[in-house]
C-alpha positions as CSV (number, residue, x, y, z in Angstrom):
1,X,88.6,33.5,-14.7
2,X,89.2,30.8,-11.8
3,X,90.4,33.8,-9.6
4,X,87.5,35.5,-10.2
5,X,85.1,32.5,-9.7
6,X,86.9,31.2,-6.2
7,X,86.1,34.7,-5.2
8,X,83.0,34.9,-6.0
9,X,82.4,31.7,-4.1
10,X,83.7,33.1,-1.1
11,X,81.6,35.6,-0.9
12,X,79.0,32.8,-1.2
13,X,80.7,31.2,1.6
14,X,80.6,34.3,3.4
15,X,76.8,35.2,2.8
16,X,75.9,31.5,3.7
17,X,78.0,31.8,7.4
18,X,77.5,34.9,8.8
19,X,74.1,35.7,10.7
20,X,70.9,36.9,8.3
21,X,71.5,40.8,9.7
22,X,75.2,40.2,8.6
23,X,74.6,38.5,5.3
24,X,71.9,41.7,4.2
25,X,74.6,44.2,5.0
26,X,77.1,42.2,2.7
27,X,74.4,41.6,0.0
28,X,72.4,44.3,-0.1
29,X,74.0,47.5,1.9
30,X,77.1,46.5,0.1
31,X,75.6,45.6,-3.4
32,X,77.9,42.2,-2.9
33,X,74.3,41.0,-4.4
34,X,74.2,42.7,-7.8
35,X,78.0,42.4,-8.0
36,X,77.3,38.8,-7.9
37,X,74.8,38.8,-10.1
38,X,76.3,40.8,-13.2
39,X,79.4,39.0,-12.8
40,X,78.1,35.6,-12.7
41,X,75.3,36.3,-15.6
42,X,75.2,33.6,-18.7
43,X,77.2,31.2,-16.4
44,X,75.8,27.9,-16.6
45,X,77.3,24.4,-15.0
46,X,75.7,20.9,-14.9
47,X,75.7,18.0,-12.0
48,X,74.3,14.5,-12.0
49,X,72.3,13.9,-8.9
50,X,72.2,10.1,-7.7
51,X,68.8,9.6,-9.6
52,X,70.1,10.2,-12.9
53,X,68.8,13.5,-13.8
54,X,70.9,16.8,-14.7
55,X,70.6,19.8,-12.8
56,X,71.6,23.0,-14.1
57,X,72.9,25.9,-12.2
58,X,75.1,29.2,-12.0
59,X,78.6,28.1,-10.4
60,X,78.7,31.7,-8.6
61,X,75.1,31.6,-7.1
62,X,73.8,27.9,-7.1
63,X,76.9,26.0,-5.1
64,X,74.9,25.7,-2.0
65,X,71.9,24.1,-3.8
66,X,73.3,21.5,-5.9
67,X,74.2,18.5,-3.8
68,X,71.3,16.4,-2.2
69,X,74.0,15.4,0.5
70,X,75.2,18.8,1.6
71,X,72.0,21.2,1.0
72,X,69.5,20.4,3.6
73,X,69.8,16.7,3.4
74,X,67.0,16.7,6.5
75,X,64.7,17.1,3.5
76,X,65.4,15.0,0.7
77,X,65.3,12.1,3.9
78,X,62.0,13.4,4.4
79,X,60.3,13.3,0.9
80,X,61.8,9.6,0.9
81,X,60.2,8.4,3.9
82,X,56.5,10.3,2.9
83,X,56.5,10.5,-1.2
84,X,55.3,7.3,-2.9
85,X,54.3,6.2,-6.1
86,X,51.4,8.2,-7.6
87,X,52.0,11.3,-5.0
88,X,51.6,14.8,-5.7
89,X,54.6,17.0,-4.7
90,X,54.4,20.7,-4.4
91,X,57.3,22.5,-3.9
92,X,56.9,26.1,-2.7
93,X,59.6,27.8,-3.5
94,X,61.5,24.9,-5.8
95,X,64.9,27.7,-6.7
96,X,66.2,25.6,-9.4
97,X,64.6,22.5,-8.7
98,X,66.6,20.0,-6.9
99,X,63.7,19.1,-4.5
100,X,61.7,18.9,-7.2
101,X,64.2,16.4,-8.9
102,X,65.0,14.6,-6.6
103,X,60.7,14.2,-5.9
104,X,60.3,13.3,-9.3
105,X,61.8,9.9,-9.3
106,X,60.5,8.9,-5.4
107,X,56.2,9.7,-7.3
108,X,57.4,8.2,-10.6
109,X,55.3,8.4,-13.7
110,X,52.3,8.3,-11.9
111,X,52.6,11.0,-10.0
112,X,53.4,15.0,-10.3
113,X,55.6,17.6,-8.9
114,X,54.4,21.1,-9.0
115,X,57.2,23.5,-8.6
116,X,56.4,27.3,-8.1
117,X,59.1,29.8,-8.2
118,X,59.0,33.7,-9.2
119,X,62.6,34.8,-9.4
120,X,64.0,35.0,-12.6
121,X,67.4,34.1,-11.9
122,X,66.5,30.4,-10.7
123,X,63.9,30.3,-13.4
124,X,66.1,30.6,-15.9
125,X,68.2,27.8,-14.8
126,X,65.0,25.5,-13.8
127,X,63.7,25.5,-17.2
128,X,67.0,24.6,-18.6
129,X,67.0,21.4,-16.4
130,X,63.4,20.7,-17.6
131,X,64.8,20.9,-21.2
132,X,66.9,17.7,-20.2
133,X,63.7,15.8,-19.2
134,X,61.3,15.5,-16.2
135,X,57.9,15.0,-17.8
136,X,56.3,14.6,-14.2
137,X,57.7,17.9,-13.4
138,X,55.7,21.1,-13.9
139,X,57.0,24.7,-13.4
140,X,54.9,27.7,-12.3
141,X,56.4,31.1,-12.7
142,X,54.8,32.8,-9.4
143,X,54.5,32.7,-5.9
144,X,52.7,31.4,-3.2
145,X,50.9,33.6,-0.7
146,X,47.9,33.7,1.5
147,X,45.5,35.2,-1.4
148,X,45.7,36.1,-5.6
149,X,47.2,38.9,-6.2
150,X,50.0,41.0,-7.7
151,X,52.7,41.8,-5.0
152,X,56.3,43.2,-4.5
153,X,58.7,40.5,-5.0
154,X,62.5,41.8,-3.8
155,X,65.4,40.2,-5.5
156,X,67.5,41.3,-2.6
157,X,70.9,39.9,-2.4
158,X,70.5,37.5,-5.3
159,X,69.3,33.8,-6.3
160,X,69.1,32.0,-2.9
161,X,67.3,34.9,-0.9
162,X,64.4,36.2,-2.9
163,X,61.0,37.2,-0.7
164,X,58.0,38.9,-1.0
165,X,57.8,42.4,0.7
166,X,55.8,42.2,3.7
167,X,54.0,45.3,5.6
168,X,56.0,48.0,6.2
169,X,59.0,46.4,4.7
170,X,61.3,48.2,2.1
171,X,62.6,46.3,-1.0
172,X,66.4,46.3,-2.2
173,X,65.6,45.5,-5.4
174,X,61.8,44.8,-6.7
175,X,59.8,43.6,-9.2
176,X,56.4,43.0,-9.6
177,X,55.5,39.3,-9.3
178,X,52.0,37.7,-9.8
179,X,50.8,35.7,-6.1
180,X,48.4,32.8,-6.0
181,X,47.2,30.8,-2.9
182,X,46.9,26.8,-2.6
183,X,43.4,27.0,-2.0
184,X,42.8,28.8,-5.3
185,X,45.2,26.5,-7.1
186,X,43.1,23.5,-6.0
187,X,39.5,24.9,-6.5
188,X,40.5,25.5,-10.1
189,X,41.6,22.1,-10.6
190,X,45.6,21.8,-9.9
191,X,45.4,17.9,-8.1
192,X,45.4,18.0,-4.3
193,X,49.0,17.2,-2.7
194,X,50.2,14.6,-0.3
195,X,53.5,16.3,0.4
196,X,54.0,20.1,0.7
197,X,57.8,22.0,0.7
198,X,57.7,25.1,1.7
199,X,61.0,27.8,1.9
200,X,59.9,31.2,1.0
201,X,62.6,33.5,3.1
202,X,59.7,34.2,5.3
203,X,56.9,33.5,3.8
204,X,55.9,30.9,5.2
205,X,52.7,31.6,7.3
206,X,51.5,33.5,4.5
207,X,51.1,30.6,2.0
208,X,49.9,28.2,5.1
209,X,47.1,31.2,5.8
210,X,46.1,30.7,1.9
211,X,46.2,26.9,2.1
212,X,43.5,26.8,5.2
213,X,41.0,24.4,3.2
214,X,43.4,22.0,0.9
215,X,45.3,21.5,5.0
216,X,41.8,20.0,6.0
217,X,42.9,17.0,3.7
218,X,46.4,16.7,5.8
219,X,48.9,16.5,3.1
220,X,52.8,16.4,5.0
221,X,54.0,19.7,5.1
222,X,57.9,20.3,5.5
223,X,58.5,23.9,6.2
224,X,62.0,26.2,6.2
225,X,61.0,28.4,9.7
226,X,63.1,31.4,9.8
227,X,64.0,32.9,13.2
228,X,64.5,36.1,12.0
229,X,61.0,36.9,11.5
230,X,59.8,35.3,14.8
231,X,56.3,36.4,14.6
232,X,55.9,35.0,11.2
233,X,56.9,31.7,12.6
234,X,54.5,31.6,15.5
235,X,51.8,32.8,12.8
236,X,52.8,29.6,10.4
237,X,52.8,27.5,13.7
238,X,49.6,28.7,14.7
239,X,47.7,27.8,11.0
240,X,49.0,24.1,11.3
241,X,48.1,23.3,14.5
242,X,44.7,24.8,14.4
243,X,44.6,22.8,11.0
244,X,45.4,19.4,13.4
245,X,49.0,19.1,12.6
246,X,51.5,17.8,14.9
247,X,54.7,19.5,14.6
248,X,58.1,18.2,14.8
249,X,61.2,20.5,14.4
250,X,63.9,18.8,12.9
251,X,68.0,19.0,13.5
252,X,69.6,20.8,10.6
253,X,72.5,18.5,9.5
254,X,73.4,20.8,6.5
255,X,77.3,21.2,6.8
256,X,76.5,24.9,5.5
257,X,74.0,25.4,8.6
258,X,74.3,29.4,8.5
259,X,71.2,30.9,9.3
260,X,68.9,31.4,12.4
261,X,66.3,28.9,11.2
262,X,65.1,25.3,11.1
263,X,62.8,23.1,9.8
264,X,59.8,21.2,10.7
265,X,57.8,18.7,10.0
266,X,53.9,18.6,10.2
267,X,51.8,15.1,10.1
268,X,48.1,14.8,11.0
269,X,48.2,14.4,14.9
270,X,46.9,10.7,15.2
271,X,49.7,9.8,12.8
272,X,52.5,11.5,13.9
C-alpha cells in the first residue's frame, strides 16, 4: 500500500511541476486523473494546522493543499494583514477549506467565512472537516460565475484542477453544476464581504464580471491569475480596475510553484 501511495504522490509531484499543457496530457490525455481518483477513493488523512483546527484530506490528491507554510503561503500572509475581527471572508473556490480555516480564526466568532466549492471530491472532504467544528464557517455546494445559472463543470484531471467549461471549450470529464454570481448572493441577503479569495482554474474574470456592484463597496480581493488563459486575465484585470482597484501582483513563494500563474492583490486605489 506505501508503494502504491509514494507513487501516486509522484505523479502528484509530477502534475504539480510540469507546465499546465504538460500536466493536461498527463491528467487527462493519459487518464493519470481518473487513475488517481479510483485509486485514491475512501482515503481519508487528518493534519492539525497551527490554529488548532483539523483538516481533512485524501493523501493521494490533497498533499499540495494541506500545509499553510508550503501551499501558497503569499495568501494566508494576506488574509492576516486584511481579515479582522467581525470580517466576512468569501472564499471562491475554498477545495477543502484550508483558506477557509485558517480565515476562520483571524474573523473569530463574530465574523463568517463563506466557502463555495462545486466538485465533489473536495466537498466530501470539506464537510468532514466541518464535522470537527467551525461554526463561523459556511459551505456552499456551487460555483461562482458572472450570472445564475446551470453550467458544465469538468472534473478534468482530478481534485486540485476542476473548472467550468468556457465557450468553445471541450470537457474531460463533466457534470452539471448549479452557478450563482456575488451580486445575486448579496441582493438575496448573504452579508457583504471585506475580503474576497478567488482561484477558479480560470475563472476568474467571470465571477469578478458577476460581482460588478458588491466591488463598488471595495472589499480586498486576492485573486489566483492563470497565464494560460491570458485573455481571461486581462478581462479579470480590466473589471477591477474599472471597479477602482489598484492591483498589486504578488511573488509566488510556494516551494511547489509549478504553474504559469500568479497572484494579485486588489485594494481600493487611495488605500493601496
Amino acid at each position: 500500500m506505501n508503494t502504491i501511495k509514494h507513487a501516486f504522490h509522484l505523479v502528484n509531484v509530477l502534475g504539480n511541476i510540469v507546465p499546465h499543457a504538460g500536466r493536461r496530457f498527463l491528467l487527462d490525455r493519459l487518464g493519470l486523473g481518473k487513475v488517481l481518483q479510483r485509486a485514491s477513493k475512501g482515503s481519508i488523512d487528518q493534519v492539525k494546522l497551527p490554529n488548532g483546527y483539523d483538516l481533512f484530506f485524501n493523501p493521494m490528491l490533497h498533499w499540495n493543499a494541506t500545509n499553510p507554510k508550503n501551499h501558497e503561503p503569499e495568501v494566508t500572509a494576506l488574509l492576516h494583514r486584511y481579515l479582522e475581527p467581525g470580517a466576512v471572508f468569501y472564499d471562491i473556490g475554498a477545495n477543502i477549506g484550508l483558506h477557509s480555516l485558517i480565515a476562520s480564526k483571524i474573523v473569530g466568532p463574530t465574523g463568517r467565512v463563506l466557502a463555495f466549492e462545486p466538485g465533489e471530491i473536495n466537498l466530501r472532504y470539506f464537510r468532514r472537516t466541518l464535522e470537527n467544528g467551525a461554526p463561523n464557517v459556511s459551505l456552499h455546494e456551487f460555483a461562482i460565475g458572472a450570472a445564475d445559472e446551470a453550467r458544465v463543470f469538468d472534473l478534468r484531471g482530478g481534485a486540485m484542477s476542476g473548472k467550468l467549461v468556457g465557450s468553445g471549450e471541450k470537457a474531460v470529464d463533466p457534470v452539471s453544476v448549479q452557478v450563482r454570481c456575488i451580486d445575486s448572493l448579496v441582493a438575496e441577503g448573504y452579508p457583504r464581504p471585506d475580503v474576497i479569495k478567488i482561484d477558479i482554474e480560470g475563472g476568474e474574470a467571470d465571477a469578478l464580471q458577476g460581482a460588478t456592484k458588491t466591488l463598488q463597496t471595495h472589499p480586498v480581493v486576492i485573486c489566483e491569475m492563470h497565464d494560460f488563459a491570458p485573455e481571461e486575465v486581462r478581462r479579470a484585470m480590466r473589471v477591477l480596475i474599472e471597479a477602482g482597484y489598484r492591483l498589486t501582483r504578488l511573488p509566488d513563494r510556494s516551494p511547489s510553484d509549478h504553474t504559469p500563474s500568479h497572484h494579485i492583490v486588489a485594494v481600493r486605489g487611495d488605500s493601496a
